[in-house]
MIVEXVEX-732904 format. One line per field, with one value per residue (C-alpha): x, y, z negated; residue in three letters; residue number from 1. Coordinates in Angstrom, 2 decimals. Layout:
N
xx: (X, ...);
yy: (Y, ...);
zz: (Z, ...);
residu: (Ala, ...);
num: (NUM, ...);
This chain:
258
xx: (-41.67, -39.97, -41.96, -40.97, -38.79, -40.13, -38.89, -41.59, -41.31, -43.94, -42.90, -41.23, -41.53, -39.41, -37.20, -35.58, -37.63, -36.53, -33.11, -33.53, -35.68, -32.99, -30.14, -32.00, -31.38, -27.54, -27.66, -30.68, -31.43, -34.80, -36.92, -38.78, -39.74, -43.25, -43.19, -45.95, -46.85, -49.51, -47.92, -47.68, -45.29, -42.94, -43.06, -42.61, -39.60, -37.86, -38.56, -36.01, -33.34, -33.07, -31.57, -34.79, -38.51, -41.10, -44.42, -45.96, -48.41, -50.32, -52.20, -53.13, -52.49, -54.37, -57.31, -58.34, -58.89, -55.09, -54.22, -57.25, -55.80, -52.42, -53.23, -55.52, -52.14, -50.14, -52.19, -53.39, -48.74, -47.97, -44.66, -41.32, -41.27, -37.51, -38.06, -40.49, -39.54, -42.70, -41.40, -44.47, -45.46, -45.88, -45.79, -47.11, -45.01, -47.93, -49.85, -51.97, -55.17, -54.57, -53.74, -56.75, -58.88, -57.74, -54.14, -54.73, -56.82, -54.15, -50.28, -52.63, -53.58, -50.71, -48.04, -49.19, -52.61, -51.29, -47.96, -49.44, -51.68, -49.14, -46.72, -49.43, -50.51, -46.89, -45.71, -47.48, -44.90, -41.78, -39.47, -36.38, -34.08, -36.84, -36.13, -38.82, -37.90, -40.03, -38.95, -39.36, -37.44, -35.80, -38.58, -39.66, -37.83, -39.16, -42.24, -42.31, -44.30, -45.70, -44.81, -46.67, -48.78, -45.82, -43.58, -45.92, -46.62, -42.83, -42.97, -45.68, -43.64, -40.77, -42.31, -44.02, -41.15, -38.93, -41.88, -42.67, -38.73, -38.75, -41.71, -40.30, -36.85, -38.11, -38.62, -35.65, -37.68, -36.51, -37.72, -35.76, -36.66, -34.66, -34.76, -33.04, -32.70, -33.60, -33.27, -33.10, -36.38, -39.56, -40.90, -40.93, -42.75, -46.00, -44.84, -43.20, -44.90, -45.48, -41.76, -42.67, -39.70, -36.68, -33.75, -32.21, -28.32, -27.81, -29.61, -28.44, -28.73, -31.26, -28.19, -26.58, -29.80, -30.25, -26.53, -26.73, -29.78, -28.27, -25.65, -27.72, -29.99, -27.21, -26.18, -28.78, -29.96, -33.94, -33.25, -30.74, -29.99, -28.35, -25.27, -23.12, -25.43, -28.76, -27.11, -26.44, -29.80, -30.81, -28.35, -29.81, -33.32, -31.86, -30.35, -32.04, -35.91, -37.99, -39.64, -36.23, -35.94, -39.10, -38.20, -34.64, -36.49, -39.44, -36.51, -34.38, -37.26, -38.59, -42.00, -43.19, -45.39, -46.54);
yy: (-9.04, -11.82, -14.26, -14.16, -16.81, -18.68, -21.64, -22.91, -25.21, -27.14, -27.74, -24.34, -23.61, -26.03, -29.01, -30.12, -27.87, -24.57, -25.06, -25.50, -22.62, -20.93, -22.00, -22.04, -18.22, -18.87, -21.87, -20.89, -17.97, -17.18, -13.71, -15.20, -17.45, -18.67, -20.70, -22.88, -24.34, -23.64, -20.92, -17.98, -16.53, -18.61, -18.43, -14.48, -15.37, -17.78, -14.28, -12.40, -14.81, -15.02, -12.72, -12.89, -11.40, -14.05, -14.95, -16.71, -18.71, -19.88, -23.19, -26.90, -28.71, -31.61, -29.51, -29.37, -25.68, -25.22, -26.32, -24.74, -21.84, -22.36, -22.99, -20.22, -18.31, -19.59, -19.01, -15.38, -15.01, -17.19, -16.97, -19.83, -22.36, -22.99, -25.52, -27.46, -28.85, -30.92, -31.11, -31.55, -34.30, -36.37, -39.75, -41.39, -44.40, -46.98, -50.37, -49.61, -50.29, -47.77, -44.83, -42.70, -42.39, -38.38, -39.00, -42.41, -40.23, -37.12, -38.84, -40.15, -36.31, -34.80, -37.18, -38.34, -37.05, -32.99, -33.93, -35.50, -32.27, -29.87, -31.42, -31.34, -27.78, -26.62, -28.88, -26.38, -23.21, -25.54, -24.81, -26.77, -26.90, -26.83, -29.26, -31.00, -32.50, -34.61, -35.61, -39.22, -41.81, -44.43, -45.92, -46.03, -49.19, -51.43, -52.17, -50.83, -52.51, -49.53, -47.59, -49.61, -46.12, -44.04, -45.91, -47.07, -43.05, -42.55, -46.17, -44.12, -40.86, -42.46, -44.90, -41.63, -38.99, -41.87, -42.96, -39.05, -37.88, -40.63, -38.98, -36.15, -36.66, -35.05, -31.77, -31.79, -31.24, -33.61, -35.08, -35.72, -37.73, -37.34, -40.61, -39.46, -42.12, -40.69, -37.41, -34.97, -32.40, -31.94, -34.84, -36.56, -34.74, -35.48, -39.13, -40.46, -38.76, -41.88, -43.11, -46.40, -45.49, -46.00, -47.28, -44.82, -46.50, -42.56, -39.33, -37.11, -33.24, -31.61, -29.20, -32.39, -33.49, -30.18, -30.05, -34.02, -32.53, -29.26, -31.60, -34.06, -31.41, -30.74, -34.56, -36.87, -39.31, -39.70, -40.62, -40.06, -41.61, -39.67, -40.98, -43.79, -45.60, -44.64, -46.28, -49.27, -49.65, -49.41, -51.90, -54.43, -53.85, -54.67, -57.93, -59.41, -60.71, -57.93, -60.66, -60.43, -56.81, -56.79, -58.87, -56.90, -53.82, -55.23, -56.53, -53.43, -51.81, -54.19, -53.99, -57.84, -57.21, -53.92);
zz: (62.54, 60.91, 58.75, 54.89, 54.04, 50.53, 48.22, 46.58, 42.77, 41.58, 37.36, 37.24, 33.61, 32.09, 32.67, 36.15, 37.78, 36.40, 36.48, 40.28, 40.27, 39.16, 41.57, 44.70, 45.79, 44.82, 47.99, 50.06, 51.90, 50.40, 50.28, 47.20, 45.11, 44.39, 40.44, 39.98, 36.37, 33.86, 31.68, 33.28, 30.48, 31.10, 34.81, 34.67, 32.17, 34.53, 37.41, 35.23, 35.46, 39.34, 41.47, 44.43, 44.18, 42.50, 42.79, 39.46, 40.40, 37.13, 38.45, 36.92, 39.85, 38.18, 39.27, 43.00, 42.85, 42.78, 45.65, 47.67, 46.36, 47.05, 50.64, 50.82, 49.63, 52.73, 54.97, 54.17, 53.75, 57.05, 55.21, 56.60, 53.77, 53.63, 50.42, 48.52, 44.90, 43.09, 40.08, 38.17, 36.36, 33.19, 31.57, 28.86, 27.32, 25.80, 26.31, 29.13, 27.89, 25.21, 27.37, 26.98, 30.65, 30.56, 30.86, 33.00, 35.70, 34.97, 35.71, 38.72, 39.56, 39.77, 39.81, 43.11, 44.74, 43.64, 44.99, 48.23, 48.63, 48.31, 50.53, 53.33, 52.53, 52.93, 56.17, 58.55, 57.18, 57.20, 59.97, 61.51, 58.14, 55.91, 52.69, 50.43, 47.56, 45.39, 41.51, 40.97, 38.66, 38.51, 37.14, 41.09, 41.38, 39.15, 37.06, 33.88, 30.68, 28.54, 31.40, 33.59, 35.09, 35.34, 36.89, 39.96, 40.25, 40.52, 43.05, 45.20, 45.32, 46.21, 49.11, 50.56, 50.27, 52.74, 55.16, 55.30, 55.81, 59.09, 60.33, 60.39, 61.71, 65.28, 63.41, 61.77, 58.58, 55.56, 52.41, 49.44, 47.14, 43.31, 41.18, 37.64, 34.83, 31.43, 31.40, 27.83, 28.92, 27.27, 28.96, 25.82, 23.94, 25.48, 27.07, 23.49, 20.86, 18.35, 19.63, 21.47, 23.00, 21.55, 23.51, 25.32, 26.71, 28.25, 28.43, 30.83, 30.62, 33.11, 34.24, 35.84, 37.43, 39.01, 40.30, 41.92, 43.47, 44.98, 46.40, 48.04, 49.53, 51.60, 52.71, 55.21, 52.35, 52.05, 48.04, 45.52, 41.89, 40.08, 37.60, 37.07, 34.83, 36.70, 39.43, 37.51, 36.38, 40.19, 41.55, 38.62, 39.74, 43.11, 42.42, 39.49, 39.23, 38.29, 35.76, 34.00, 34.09, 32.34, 30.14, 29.41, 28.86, 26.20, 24.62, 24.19, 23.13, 21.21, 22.17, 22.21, 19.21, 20.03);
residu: (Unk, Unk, Unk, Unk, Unk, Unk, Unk, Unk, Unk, Unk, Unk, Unk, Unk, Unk, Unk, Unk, Unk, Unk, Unk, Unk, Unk, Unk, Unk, Unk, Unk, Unk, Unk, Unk, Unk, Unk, Unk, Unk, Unk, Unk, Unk, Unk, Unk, Unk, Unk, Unk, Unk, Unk, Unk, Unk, Unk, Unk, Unk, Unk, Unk, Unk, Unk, Unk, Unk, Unk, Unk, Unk, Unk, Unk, Unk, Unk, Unk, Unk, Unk, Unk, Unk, Unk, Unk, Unk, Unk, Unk, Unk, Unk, Unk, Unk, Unk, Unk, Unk, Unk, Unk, Unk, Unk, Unk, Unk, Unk, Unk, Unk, Unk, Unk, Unk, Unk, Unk, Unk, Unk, Unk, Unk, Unk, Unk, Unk, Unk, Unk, Unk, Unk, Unk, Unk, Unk, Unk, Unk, Unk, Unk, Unk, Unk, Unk, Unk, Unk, Unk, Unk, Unk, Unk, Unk, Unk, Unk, Unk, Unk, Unk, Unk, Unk, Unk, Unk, Unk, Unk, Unk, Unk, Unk, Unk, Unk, Unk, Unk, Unk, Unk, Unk, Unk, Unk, Unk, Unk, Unk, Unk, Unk, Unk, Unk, Unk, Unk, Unk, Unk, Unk, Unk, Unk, Unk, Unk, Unk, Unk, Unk, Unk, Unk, Unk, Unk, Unk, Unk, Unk, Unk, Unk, Unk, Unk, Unk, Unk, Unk, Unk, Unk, Unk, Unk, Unk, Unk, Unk, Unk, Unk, Unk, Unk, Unk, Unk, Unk, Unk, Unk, Unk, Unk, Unk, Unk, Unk, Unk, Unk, Unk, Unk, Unk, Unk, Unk, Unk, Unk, Unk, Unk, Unk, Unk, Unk, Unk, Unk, Unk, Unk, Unk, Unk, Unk, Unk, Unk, Unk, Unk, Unk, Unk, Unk, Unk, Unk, Unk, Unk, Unk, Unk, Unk, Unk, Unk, Unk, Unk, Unk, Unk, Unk, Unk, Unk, Unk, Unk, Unk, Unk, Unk, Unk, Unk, Unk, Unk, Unk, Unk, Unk, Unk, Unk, Unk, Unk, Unk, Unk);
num: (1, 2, 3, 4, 5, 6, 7, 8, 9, 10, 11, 12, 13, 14, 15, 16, 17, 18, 19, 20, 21, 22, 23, 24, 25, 26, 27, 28, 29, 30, 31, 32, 33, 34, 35, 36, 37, 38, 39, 40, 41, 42, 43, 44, 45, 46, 47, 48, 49, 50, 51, 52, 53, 54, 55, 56, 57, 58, 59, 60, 61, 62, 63, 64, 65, 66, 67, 68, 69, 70, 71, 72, 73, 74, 75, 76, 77, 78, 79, 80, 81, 82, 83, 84, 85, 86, 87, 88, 89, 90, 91, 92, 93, 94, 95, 96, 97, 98, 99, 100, 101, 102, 103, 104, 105, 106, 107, 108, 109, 110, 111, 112, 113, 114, 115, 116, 117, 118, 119, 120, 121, 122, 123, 124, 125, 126, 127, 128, 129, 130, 131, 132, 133, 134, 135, 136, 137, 138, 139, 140, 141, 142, 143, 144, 145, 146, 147, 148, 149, 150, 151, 152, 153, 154, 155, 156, 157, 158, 159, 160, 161, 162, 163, 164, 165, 166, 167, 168, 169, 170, 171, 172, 173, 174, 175, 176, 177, 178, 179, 180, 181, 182, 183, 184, 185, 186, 187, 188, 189, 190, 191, 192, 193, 194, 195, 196, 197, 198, 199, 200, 201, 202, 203, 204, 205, 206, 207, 208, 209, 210, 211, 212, 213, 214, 215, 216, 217, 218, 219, 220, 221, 222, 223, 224, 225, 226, 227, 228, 229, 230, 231, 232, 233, 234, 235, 236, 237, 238, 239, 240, 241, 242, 243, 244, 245, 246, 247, 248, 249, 250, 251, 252, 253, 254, 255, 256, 257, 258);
């Protein structure tokens, strides 16, 4: 009997990682789809929209019971894990010292430790032409004042998903990992809610972000930034001191007295 082939999406409720929730059964031969976020409503919403069984999966991966129970999941399945997408995550956009020690220990939790855990509870079901792909930023390439937490999350996810993609060459197993510039989802709400933040030279809508991800699923690259101006941004942090990139962004966002 043929093992069940499965995509599984971290961050399926909302955002990046429901609209490629949503496109995966159009490009990947998948039996179903297990959606992982916190609101199960919203999970069993998305299962409507998609044209292959579901599984919602209502779990705070901040909390290590998920992920036991996620792995408990695949092993009592034994299903062929054809793709990964961690697309959960969060930010919050502030002086450091002034991020309360919940959400300091939480973008921590899930932006990289859940990540890290879920990645190694899946590995074991993925199969020559499986795909993981792991949402990072932008932000991954350079230090980030009032940011300063996020982006080295994003710097970690990014460093891991290439290291970890080489690794597994000899499988033929790869690992993606997405670096989007700002990006209009409800990220926002919870990263930017007294508006620190307010210089934004391009937002780009989630529905591009999903398709620049589709398409480089399908190329050899271990990372991809999508846009013109996200790629901008990336070639400065390339060639320019990150003590004036710093300095650039403070400025824009006029944070020196902050």
């Amino acid at each position: 009997m043929s093992r069940k082939r499965i995509a599984i999406v971290t961050g399926a409720s909302s955002g990046i990682g429901k609209l490629i929730a949503q496109g995966l059964p159009q490009r990947y031969e998948v039996d179903e789809l297990w959606l992982i976020a916190r609101n199960e409503d919203r999970l069993l919403a998305l299962g409507e929209t998609v044209s292959v069984p579901i599984r919602a999966l209502s779990l705070d991966l901040t909390e290590k019971e998920s992920v036991s129970m996620l792995t408990a999941l695949l092993e009592e399945e034994q299903p062929d894990v054809r793709v990964l997408v961690n697309a959960s995550g969060y930010g919050k956009f502030e002086r450091f010292d002034r991020i309360g020690q919940d959400d300091a220990a939480g973008m921590v939790d899930l932006n990289c430790r859940a990540l890290t855990l879920v990645m190694r509870a899946v590995l074991p079901y993925c199969t020559q032409g499986s795909i993981i792909v792991n949402i990072a930023s932008v932000a991954a390439f350079q230090p980030v004042p009032f940011g300063a937490e996020y982006a080295a999350t994003k710097a970690y996810v990014l460093a891991l998903s290439r290291a970890v993609n080489l690794e597994l060459r000899p499988r033929k197993i790869r690992v993606l990992a997405v670096c989007p510039y700002w990006t209009k989802t409800a990220f926002f709400d919870r990263a930017n809610p007294q508006g620190l933040i307010t210089h934004f030279d391009c937002m780009y809508d989630p529905a591009f972000i999903a398709k620049k991800t589709f398409s480089a699923m399908k190329k050899k690259k271990d990372y991809v930034v999508p846009g013109f101006v996200a790629k901008a941004t990336h070639a400065a942090t390339k060639l320019l001191p990150h003590s004036l990139v710093m300095r650039v962004f403070i400025g824009q966002q006029k944070l020196k007295n902050k």
